[in-house]
Kinemage of the C-alpha trace (Angstrom):
@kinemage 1
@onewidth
@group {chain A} dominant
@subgroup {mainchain}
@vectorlist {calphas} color= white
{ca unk a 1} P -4.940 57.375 -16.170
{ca unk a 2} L -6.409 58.057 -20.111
{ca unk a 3} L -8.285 55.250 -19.325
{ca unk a 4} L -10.013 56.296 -16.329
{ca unk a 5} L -10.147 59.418 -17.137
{ca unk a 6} L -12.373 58.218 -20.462
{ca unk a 7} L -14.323 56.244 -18.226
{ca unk a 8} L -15.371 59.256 -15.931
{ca unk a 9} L -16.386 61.601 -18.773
{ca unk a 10} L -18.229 58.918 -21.308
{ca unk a 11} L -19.378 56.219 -18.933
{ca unk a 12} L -20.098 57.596 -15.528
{ca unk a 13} L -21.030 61.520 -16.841
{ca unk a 14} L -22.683 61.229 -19.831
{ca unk a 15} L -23.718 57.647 -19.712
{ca unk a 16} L -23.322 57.365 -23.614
{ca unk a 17} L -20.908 53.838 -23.604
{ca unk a 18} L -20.079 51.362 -21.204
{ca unk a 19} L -17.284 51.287 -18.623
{ca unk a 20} L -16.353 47.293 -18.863
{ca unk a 21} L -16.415 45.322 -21.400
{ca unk a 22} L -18.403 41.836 -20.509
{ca unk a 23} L -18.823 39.576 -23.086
{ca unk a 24} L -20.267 36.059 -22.723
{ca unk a 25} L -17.770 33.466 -23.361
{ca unk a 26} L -17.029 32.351 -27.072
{ca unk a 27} L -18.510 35.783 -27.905
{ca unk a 28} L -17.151 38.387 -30.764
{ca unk a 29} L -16.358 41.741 -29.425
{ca unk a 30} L -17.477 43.213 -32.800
{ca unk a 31} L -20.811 41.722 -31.771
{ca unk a 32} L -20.970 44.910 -29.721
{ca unk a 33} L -18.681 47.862 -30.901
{ca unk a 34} L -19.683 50.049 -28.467
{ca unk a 35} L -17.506 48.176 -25.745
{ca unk a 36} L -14.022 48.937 -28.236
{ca unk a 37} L -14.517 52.597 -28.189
{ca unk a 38} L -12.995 53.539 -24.796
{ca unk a 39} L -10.507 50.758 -24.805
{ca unk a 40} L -9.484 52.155 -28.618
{ca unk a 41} L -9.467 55.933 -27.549
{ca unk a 42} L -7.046 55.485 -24.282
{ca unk a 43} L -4.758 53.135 -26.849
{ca unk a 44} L -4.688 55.990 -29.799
{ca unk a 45} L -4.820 58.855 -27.042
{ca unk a 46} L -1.458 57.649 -25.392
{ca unk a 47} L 0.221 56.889 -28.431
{ca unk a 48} L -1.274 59.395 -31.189
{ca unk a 49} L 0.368 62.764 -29.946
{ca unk a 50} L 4.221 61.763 -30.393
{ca unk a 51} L 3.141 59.516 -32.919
{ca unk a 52} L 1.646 62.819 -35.456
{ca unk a 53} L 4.625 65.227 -33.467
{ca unk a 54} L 7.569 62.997 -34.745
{ca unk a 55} L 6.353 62.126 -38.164
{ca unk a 56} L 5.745 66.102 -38.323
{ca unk a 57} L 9.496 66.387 -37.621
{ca unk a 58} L 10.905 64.190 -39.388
{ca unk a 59} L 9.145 65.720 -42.510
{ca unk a 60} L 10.441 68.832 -41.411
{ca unk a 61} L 13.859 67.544 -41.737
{ca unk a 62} L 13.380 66.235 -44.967
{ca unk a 63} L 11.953 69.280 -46.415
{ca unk a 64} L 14.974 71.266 -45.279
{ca unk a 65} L 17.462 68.844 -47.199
{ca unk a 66} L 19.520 70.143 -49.946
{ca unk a 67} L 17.758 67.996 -52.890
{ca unk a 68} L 14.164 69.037 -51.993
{ca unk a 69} L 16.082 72.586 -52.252
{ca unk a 70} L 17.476 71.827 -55.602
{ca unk a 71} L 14.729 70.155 -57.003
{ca unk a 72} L 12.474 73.316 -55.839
{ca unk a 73} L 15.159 75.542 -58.211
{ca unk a 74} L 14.835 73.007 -60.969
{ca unk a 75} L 11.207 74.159 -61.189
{ca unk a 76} L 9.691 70.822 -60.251
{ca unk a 77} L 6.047 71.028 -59.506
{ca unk a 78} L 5.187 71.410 -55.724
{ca unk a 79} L 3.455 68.059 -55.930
{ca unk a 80} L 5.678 66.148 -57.735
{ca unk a 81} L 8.680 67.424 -55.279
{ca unk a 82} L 6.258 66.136 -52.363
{ca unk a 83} L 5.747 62.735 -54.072
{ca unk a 84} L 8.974 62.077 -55.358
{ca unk a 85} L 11.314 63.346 -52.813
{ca unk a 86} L 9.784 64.366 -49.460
{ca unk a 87} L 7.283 61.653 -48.933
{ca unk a 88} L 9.894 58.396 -49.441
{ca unk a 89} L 12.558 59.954 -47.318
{ca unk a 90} L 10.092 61.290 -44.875
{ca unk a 91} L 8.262 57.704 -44.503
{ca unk a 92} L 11.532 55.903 -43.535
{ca unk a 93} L 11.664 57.022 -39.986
{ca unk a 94} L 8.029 57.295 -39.503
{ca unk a 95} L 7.923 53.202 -40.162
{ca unk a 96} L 10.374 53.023 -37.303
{ca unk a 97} L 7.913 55.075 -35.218
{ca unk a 98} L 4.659 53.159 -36.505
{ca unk a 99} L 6.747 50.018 -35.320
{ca unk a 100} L 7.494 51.808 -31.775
{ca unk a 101} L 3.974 52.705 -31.580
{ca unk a 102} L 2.549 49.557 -32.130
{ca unk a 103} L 5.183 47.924 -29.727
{ca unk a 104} L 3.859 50.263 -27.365
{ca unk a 105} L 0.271 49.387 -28.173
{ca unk a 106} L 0.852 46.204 -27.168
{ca unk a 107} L 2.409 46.430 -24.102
{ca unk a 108} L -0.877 48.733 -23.065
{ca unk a 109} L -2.979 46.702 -24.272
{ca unk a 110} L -2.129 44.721 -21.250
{ca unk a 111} L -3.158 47.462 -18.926
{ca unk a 112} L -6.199 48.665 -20.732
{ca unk a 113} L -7.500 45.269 -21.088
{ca unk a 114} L -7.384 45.051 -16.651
{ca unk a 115} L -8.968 48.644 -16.910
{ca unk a 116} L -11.718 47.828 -19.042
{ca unk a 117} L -12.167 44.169 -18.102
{ca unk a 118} L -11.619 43.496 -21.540
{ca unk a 119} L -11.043 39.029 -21.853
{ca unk a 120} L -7.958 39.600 -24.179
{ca unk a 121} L -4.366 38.151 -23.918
{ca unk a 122} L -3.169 40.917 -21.524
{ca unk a 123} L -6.246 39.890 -19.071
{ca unk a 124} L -4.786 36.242 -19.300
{ca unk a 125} L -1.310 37.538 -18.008
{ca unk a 126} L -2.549 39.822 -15.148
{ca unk a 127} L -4.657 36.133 -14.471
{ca unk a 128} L -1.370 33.983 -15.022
{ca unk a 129} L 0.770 36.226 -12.890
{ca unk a 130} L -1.630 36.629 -10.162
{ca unk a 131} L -2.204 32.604 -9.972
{ca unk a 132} L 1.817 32.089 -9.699
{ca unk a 133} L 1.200 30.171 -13.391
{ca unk a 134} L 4.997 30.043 -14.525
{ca unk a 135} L 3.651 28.330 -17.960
{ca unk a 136} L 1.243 30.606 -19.110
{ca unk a 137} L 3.252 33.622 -18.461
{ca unk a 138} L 6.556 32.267 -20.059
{ca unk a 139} L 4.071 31.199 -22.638
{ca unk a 140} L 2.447 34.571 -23.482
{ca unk a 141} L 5.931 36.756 -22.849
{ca unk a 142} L 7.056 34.420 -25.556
{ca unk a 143} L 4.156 35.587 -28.013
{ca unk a 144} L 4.372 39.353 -27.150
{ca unk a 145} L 8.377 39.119 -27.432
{ca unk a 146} L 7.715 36.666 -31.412
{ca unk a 147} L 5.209 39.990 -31.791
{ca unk a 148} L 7.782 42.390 -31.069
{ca unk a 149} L 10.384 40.697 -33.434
{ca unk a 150} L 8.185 40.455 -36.111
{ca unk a 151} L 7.116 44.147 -35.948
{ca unk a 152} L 10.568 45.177 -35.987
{ca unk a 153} L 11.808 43.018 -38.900
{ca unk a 154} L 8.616 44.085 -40.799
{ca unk a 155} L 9.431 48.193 -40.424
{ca unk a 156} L 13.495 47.551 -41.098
{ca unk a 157} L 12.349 45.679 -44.444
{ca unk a 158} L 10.222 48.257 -45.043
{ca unk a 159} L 12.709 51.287 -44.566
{ca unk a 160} L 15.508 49.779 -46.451
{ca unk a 161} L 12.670 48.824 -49.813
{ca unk a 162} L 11.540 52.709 -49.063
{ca unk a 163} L 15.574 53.854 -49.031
{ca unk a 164} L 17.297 52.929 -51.682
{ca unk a 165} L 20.754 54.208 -50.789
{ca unk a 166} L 20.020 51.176 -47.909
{ca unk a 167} L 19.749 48.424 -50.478
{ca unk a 168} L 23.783 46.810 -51.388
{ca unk a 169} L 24.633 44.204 -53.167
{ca unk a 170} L 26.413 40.994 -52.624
C-alpha cells in the first residue's frame, strides 16, 4: 500500500522519479539511483515508525532505572551519565529491534521488488513460485532463512558484548 501510494504522489503526480525499475540485464542499479528511491522510502516508511517509537521507549526505561538515578545524585555530568549508563543499556534492546527490522526488510523486500519491478532475489521467488519451480524456491527460502540466522546471531552477540552482566564464565 506505501508502495503504491509513493508511486501515485512521486511518479504519476509529480512526475519527478520513475514508477518501475527496468534495468538492462547485467546492469548496476546504482547506475541509476533514481530507480532506489521509491523502493527505499516504502522499505524505511514501513519499518522506520516502530523502529524510532521502540528505541524511544526503551530509552525511556533506562532513564527511569535506579543507577541513572543515583549516578544523577552523585553529580555525574549529564553527558557522561548519557554515555556511560543510558546509552549501553539502552542499545541492548534496540539491536534486537534493528535485527527485527531488518528481518522484516527482507521479507518486504520481496513484495516491493513485484511492486516496483525491481530484478532482485524476491522477483526471482514471485518467478519461481509462479513457474511451480520447487528448486529455486527451496533454494532461495534457504538463503532468506541462512539470512535470518545470521542476523539474529549477529544482534544476540552484540547485546551480550554491549551487557556485561550477560557475559559468564566457564
Amino acid at each position: 500500500v506505501v508502495g503504491s501510494l509513493l508511486i501515485v504522489i512521486f511518479a504519476v503526480s509529480l512526475d519527478a522519479l520513475p514508477s518501475v525499475s527496468l534495468l538492462a540485464p547485467g546492469e548496476s542499479p546504482l547506475a541509476h539511483p533514481d530507480i532506489l528511491v521509491l523502493p527505499v522510502l516504502t522499505l524505511l516508511a514501513v519499518s522506520a515508525a516502530w523502529t524510532v517509537r521502540l528505541i524511544r521507549i526503551g530509552t525511556i526505561e533506562v532513564l527511569k532505572t535506579d543507577y541513572v538515578q543515583m549516578a544523577r545524585l552523585q553529580g555525574i555530568s549529564e553527558r557522561k551519565v548519557l554515555r556511560r549508563y543510558v546509552v549501553r543499556n539502552a542499545l541492548a534492546p534496540s539491536v534486537q529491534i534493528f535485527a527485527l527490522t531488518f528481518q522484516y526488510l527482507f521479507g518486504g523486500v520481496i513484495l516491493t521488488e513485484a511492486v516496483f519491478n525491481y530484478p532482485g532475489i524476491g522477483k526471482q521467488l514471485v518467478g519461481a513460485v509462479l513457474s511451480n519451480d520447487d528448486t529455486q524456491v527451496q533454494a532461495i527460502a534457504l538463503i532468506l532463512a541462512a539470512i535470518y540466522i545470521l542476523i539474529n546471531m549477529v544482534a544476540d552477540t552484540l547485546v551480550v558484548l554491549l551487557v556485561p552482566k550477560l557475559r559468564t564464565h566457564v
